[in-house]
Backbone as a printed PyTorch tensor [residue, N CA C, xyz], in Angstrom:
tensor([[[-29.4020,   1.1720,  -6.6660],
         [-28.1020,   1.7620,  -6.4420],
         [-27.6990,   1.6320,  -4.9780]],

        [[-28.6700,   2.1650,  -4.4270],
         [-28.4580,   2.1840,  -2.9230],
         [-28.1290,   0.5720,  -2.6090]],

        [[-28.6650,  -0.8450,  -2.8950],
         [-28.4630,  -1.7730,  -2.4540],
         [-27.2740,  -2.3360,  -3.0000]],

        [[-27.0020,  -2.0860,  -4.2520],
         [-25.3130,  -2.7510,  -4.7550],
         [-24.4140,  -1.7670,  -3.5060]],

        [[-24.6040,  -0.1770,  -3.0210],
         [-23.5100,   0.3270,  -2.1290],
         [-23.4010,  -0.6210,  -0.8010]],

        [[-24.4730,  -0.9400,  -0.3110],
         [-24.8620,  -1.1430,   1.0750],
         [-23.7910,  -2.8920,   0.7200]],

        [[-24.8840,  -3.7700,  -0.6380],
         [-23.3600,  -5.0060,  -0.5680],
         [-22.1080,  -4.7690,  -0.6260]],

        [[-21.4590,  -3.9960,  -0.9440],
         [-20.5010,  -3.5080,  -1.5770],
         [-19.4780,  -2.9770,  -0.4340]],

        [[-20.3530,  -2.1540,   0.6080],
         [-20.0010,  -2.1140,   2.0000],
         [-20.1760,  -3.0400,   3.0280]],

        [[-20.9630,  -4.0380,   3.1370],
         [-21.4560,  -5.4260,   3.4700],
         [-19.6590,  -6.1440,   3.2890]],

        [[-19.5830,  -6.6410,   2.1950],
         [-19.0370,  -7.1720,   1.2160],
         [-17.2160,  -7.3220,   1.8970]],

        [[-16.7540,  -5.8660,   2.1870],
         [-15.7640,  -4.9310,   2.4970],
         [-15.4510,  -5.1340,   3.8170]],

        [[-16.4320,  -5.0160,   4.5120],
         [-16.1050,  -5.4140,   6.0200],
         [-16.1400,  -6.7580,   6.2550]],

        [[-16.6860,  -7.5370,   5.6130],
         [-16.9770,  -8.9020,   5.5990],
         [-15.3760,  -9.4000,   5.3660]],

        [[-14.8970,  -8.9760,   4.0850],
         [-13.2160,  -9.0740,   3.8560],
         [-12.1460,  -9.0040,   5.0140]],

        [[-12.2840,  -7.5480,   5.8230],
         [-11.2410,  -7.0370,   6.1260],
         [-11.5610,  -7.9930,   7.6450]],

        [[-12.6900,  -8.2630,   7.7820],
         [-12.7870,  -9.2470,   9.6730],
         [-12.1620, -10.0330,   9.0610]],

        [[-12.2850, -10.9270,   7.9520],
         [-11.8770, -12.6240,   7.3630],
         [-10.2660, -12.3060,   7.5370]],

        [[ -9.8190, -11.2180,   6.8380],
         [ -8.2970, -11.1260,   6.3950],
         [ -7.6970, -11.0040,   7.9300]],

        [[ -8.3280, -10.3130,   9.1230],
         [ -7.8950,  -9.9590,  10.1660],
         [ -7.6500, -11.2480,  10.9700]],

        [[ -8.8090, -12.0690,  10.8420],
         [ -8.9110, -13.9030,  11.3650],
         [ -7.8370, -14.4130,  11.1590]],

        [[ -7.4190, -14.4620,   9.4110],
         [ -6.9420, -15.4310,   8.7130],
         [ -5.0680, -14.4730,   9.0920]],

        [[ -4.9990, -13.7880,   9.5950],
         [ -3.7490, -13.3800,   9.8750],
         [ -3.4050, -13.2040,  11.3550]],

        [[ -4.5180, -13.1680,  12.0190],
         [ -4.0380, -13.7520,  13.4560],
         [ -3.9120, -15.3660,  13.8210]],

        [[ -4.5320, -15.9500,  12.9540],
         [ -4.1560, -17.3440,  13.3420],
         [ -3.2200, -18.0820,  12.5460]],

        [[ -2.7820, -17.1840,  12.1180],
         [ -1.1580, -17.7330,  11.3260],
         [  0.1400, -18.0580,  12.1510]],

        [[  0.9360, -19.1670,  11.9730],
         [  1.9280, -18.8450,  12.6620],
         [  2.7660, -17.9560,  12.5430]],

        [[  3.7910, -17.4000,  13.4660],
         [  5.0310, -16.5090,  13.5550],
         [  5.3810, -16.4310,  12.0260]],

        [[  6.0920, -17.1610,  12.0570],
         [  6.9220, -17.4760,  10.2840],
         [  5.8400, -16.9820,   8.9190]],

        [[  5.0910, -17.8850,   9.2530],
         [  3.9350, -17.4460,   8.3330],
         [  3.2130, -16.6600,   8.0240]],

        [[  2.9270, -15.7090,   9.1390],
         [  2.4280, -14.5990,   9.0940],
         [  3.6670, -13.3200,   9.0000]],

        [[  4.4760, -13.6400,   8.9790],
         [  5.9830, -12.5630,   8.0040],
         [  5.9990, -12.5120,   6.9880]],

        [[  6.0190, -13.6840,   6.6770],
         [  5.9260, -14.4770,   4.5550],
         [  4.9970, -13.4870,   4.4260]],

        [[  3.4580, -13.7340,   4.5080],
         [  2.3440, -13.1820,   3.9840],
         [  2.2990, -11.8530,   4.1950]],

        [[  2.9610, -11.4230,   5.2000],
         [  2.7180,  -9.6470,   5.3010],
         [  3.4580,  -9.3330,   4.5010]],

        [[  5.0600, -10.2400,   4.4890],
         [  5.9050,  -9.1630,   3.2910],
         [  5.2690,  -9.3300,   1.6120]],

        [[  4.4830, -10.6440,   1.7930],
         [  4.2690, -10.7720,   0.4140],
         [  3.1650, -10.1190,  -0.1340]],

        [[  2.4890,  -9.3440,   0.8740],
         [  1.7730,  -8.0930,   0.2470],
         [  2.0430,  -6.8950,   0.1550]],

        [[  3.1530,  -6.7680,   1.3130],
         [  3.6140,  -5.2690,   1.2630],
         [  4.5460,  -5.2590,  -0.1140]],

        [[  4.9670,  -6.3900,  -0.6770],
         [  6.0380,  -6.4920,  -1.8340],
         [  4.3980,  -6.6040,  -2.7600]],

        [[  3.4650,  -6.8890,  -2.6350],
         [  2.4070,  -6.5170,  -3.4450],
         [  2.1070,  -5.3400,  -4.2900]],

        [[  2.0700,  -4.6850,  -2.7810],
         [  1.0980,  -3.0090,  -2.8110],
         [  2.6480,  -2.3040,  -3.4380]],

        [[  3.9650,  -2.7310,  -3.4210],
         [  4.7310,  -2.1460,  -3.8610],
         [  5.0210,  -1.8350,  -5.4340]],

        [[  4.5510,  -3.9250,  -6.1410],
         [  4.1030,  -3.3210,  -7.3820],
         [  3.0340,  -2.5640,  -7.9420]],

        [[  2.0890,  -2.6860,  -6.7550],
         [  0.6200,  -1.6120,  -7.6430],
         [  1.3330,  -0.0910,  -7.7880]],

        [[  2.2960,   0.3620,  -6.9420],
         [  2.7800,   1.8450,  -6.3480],
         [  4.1540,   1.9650,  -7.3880]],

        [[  4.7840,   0.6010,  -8.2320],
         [  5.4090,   1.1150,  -9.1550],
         [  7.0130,   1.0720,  -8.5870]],

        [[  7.0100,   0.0090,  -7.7510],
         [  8.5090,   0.1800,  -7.0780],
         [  9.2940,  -0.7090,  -7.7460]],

        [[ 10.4280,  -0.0490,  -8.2150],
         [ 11.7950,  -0.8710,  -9.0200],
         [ 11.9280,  -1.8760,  -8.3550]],

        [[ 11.9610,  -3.3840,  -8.8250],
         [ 12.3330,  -4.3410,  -7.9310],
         [ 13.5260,  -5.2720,  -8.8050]],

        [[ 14.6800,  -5.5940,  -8.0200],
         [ 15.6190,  -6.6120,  -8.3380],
         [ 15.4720,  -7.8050,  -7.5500]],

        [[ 16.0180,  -8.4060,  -8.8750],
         [ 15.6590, -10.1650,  -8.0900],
         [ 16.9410,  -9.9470,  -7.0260]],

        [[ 16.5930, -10.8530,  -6.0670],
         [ 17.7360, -11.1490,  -5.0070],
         [ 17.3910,  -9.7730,  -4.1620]],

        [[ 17.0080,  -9.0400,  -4.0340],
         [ 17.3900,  -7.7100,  -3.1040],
         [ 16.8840,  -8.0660,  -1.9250]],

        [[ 17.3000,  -7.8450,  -0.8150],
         [ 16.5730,  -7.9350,   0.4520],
         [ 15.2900,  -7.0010,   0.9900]],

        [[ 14.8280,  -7.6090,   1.8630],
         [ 13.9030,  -7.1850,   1.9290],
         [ 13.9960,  -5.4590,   2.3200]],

        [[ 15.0240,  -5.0970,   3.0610],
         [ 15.4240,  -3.6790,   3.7580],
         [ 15.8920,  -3.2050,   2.5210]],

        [[ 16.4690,  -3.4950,   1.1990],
         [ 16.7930,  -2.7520,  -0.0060],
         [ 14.9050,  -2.3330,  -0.4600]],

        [[ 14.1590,  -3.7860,  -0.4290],
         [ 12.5570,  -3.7000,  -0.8240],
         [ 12.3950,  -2.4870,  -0.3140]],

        [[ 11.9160,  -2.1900,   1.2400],
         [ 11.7590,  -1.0710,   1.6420],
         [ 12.0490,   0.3500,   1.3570]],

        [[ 12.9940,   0.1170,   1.3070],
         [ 13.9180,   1.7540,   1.1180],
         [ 13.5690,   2.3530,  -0.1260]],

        [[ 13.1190,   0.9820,  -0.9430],
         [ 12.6350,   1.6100,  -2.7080],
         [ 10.9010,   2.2420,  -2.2620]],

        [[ 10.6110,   1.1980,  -1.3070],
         [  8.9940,   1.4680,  -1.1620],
         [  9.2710,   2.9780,  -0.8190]],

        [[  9.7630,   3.3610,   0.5450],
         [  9.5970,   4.7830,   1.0970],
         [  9.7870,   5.7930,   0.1470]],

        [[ 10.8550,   5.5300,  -0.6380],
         [ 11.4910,   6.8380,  -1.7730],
         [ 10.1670,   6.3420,  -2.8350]],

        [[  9.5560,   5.6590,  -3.1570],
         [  8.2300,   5.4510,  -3.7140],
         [  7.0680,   6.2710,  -3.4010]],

        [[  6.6880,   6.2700,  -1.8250],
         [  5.9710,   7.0420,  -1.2630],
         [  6.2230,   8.3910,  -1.1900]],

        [[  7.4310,   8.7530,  -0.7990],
         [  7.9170,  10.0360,  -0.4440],
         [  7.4860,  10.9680,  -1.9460]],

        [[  7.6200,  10.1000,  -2.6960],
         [  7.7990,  10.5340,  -4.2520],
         [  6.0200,  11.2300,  -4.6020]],

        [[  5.2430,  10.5490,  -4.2030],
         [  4.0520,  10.3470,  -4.7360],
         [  3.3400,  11.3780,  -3.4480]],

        [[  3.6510,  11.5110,  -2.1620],
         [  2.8400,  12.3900,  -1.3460],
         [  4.1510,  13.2980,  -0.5410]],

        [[  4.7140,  14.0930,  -1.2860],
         [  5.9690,  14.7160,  -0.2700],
         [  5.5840,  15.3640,   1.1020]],

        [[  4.1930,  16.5700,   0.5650],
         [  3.7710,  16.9950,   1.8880],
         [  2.7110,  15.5510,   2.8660]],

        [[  1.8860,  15.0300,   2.0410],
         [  1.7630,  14.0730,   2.7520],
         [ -0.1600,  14.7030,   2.4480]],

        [[ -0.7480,  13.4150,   2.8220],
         [ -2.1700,  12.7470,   3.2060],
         [ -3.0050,  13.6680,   4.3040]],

        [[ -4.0730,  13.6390,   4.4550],
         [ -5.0760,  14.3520,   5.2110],
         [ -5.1000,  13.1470,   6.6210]],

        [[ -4.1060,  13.6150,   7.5550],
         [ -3.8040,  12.4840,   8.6230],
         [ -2.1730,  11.7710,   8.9420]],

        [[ -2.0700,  11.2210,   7.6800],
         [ -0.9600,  11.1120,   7.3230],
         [  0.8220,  11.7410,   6.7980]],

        [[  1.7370,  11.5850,   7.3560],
         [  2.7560,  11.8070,   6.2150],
         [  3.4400,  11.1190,   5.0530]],

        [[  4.4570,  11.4940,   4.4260],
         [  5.4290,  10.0590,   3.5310],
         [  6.1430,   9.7750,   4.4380]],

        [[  6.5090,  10.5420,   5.7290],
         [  7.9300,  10.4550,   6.5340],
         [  6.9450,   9.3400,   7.3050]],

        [[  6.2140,   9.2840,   8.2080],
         [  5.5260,   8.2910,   9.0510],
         [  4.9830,   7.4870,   8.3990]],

        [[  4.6370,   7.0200,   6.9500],
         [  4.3830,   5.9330,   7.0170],
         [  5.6460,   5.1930,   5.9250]],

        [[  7.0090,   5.8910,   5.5370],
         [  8.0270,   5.4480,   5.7800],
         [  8.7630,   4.8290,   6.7740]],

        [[  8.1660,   5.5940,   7.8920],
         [  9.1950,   5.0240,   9.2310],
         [  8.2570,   4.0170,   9.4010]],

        [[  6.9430,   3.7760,   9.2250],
         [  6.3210,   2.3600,   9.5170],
         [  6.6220,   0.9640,   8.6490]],

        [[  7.0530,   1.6060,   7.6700],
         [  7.0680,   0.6940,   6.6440],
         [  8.6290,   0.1840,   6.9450]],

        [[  9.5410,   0.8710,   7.5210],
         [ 10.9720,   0.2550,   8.1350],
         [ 11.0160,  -0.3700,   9.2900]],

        [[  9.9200,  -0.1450,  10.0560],
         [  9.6650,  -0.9760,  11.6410],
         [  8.9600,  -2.0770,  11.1610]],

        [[  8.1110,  -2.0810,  10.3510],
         [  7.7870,  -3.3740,   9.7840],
         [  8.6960,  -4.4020,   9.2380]],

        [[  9.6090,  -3.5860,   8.1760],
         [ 10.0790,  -4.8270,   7.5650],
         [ 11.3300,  -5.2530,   8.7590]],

        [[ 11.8370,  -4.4830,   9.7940],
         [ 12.7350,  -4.7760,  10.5510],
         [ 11.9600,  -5.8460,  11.2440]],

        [[ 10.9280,  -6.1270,  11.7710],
         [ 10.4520,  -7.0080,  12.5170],
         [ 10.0110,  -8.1670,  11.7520]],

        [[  9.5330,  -7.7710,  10.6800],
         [  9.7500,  -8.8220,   9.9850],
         [ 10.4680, -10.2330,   9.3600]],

        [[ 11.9920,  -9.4180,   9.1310],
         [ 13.0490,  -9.9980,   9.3750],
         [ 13.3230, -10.7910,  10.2470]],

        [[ 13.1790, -10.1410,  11.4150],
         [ 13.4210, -10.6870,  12.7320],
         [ 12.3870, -11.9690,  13.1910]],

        [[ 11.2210, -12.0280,  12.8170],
         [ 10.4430, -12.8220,  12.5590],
         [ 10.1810, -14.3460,  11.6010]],

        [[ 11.0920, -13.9090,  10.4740],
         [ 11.3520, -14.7680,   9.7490],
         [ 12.4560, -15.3040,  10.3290]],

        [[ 14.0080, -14.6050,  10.2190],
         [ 14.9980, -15.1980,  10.9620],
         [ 15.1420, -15.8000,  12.4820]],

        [[ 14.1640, -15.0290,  12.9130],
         [ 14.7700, -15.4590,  14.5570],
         [ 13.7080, -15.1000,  15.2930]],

        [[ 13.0700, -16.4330,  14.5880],
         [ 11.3520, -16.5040,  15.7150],
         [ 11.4480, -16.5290,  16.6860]],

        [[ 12.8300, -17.1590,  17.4860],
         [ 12.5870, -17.6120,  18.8400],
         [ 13.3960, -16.3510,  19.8690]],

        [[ 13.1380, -15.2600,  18.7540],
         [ 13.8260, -13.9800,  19.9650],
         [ 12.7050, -12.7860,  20.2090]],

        [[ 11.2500, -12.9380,  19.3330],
         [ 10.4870, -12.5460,  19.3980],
         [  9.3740, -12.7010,  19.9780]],

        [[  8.9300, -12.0780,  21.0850],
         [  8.1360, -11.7760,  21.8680],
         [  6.8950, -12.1030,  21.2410]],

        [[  5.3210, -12.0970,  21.5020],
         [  4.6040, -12.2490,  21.3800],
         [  3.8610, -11.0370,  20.7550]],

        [[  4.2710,  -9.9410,  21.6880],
         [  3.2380,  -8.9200,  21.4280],
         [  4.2640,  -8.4520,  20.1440]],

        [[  5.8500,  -8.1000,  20.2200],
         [  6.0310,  -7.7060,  18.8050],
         [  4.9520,  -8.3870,  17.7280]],

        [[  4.5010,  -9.6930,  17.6860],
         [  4.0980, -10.2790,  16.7250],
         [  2.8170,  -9.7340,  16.3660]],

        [[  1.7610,  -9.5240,  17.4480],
         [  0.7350,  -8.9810,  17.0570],
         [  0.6530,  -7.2480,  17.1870]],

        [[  1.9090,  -7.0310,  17.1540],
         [  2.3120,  -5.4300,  17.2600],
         [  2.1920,  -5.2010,  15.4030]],

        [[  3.1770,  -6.4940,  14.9710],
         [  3.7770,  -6.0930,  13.5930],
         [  2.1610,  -6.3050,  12.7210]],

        [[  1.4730,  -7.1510,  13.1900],
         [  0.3250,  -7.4590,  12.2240],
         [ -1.2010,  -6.0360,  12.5420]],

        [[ -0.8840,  -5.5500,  14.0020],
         [ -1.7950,  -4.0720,  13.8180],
         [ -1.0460,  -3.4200,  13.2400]],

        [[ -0.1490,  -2.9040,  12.9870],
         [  0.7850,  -1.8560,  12.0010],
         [  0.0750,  -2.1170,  10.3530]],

        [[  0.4850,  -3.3860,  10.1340],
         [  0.4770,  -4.1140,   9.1060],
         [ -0.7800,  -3.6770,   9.0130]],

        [[ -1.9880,  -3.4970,   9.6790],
         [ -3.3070,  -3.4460,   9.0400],
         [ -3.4240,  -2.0010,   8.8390]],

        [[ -2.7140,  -0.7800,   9.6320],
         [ -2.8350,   0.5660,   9.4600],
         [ -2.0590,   0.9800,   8.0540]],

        [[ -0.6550,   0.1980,   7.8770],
         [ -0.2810,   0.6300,   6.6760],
         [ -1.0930,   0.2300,   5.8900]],

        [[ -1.5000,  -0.9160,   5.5430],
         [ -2.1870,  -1.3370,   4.2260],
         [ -3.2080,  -0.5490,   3.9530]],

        [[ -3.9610,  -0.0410,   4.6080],
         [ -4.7810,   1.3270,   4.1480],
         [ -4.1330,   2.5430,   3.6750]],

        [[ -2.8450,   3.0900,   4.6780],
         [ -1.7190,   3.8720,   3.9220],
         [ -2.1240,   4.0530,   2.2380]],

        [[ -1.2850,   2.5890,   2.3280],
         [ -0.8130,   2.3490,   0.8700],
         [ -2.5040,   2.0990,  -0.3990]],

        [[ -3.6130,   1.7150,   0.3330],
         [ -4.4060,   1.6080,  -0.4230],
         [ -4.7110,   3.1020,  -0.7060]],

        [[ -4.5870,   4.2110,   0.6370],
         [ -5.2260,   5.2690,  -0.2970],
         [ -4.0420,   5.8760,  -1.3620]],

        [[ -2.7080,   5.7420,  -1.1160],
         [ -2.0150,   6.3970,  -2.0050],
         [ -2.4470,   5.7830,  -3.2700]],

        [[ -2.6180,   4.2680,  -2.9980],
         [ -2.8300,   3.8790,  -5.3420],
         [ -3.8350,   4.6080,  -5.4360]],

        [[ -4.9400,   4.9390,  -4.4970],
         [ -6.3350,   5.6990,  -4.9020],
         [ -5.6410,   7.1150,  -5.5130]],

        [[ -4.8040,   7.4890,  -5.2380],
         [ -4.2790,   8.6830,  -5.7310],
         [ -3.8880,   8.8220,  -6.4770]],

        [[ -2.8310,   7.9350,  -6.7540],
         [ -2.3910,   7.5170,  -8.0480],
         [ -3.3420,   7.5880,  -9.2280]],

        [[ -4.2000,   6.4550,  -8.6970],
         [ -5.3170,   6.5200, -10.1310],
         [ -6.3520,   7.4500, -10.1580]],

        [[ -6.1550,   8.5860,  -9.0700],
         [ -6.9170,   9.7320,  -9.4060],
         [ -5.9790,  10.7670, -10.5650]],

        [[ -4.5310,  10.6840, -10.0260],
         [ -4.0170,  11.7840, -10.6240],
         [ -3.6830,  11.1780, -12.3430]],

        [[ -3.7780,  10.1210, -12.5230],
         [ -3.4440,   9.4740, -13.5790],
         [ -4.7470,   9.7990, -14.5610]],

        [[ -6.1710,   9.5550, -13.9250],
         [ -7.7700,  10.1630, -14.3820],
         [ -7.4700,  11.6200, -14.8210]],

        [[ -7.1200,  12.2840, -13.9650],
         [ -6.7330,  13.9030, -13.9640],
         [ -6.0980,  13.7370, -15.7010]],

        [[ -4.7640,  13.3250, -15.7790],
         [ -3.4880,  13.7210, -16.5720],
         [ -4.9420,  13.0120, -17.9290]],

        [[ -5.3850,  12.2390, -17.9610],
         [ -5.9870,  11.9150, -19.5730],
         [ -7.5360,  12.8510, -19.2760]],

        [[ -7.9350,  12.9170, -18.6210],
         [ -8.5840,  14.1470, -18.7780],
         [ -8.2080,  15.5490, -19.3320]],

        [[ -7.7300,  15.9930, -19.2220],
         [ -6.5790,  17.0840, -19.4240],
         [ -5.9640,  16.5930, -20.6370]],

        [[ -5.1630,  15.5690, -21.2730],
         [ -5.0370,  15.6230, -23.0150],
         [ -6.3370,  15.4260, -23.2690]],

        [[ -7.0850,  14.8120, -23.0340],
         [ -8.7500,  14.6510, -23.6370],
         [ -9.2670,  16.2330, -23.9520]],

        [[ -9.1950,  16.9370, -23.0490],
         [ -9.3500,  18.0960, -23.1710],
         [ -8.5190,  18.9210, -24.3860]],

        [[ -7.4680,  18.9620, -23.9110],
         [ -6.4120,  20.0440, -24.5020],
         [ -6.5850,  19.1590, -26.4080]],

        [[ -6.9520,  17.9240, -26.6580],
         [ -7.1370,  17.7080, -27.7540],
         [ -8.1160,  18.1620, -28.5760]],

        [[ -9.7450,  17.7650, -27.7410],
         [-10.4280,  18.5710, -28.2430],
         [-10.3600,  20.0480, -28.7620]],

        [[ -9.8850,  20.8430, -27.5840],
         [ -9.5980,  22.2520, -27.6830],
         [ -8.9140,  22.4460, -29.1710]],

        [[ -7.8950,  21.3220, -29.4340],
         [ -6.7610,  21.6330, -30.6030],
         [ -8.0990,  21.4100, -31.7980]],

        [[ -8.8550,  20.2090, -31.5770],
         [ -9.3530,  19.9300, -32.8680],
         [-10.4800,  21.2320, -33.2650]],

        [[-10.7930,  21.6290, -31.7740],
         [-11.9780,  22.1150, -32.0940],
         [-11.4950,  23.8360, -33.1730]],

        [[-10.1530,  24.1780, -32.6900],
         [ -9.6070,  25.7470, -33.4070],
         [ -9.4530,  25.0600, -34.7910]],

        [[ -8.9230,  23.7650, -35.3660],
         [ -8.4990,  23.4300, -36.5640],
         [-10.1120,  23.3000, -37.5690]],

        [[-11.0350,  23.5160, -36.6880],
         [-12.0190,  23.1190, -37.5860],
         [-12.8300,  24.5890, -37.3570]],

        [[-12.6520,  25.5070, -36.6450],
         [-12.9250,  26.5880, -37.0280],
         [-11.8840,  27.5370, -38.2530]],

        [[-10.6460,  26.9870, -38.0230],
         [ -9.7600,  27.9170, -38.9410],
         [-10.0050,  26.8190, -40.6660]]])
């Protein structure tokens, strides 16, 4: 047991250095594409209405009212309001990144990709929540069924 945790944590950090590599040596352009195309990721794991054609700042605004929805008071560290407002400084630079590489500074660039690595944990622990409270809700009919079957077979 102990040695599948230890790979498993091995395994995890091994990921997140590779993903950290493989997104600093991306270009400008390219490394916008790929951030939005995970943050538009983690948006379907989190259940966000999406229309074809919408921009990316419509994307957002569904993500935050997504979040806001799912942690109102907010995370042990965290709020919905701050990592809303991160998730709008992102996709604003983003934009700006895609459209108009050549007005962006350097450090915005590796500004937007440390953000980018603090939200994505954000958002990983909220699905963890998600699929805790979702465990919770069929626990609870699992329960409340038994309970029903168990009075019908005493009466």
């Amino acid at each position: 047991m102990y040695i599948g945790l230890a790979l498993l944590v091995i395994s995890c950090i091994g990921w997140a250095t590779y993903d950290e590599i493989y997104l600093s040596r991306l270009k400008r352009k390219a490394a916008a594409v790929e951030i939005y195309r995970r943050l538009r990721r983690y948006g379907k794991l989190l259940r966000v209405d999406t229309l074809p054609g919408e921009t990316p700042f419509e994307f957002a605004e569904g993500l935050c009212t997504q979040v806001n929805e799912i942690i109102p008071g907010g995370l042990k560290g965290f709020t919905g309001s701050e990592i809303s407002t991160r998730i709008q400084t992102i996709t604003g630079e983003l934009v700006r990144l895609a459209y108009r590489p050549a007005q962006v500074q350097a450090e915005t660039e590796s500004l937007v990709v440390y953000q980018w690595k603090v939200l994505r944990w954000h958002l990983r622990w909220i699905r963890v929540l998600i699929s805790w409270r979702e465990l919770q809700h069929l626990f609870v009919r699992r329960q409340a069924g038994l309970s029903r079957n168990s009075s019908d077979v005493t009466n």
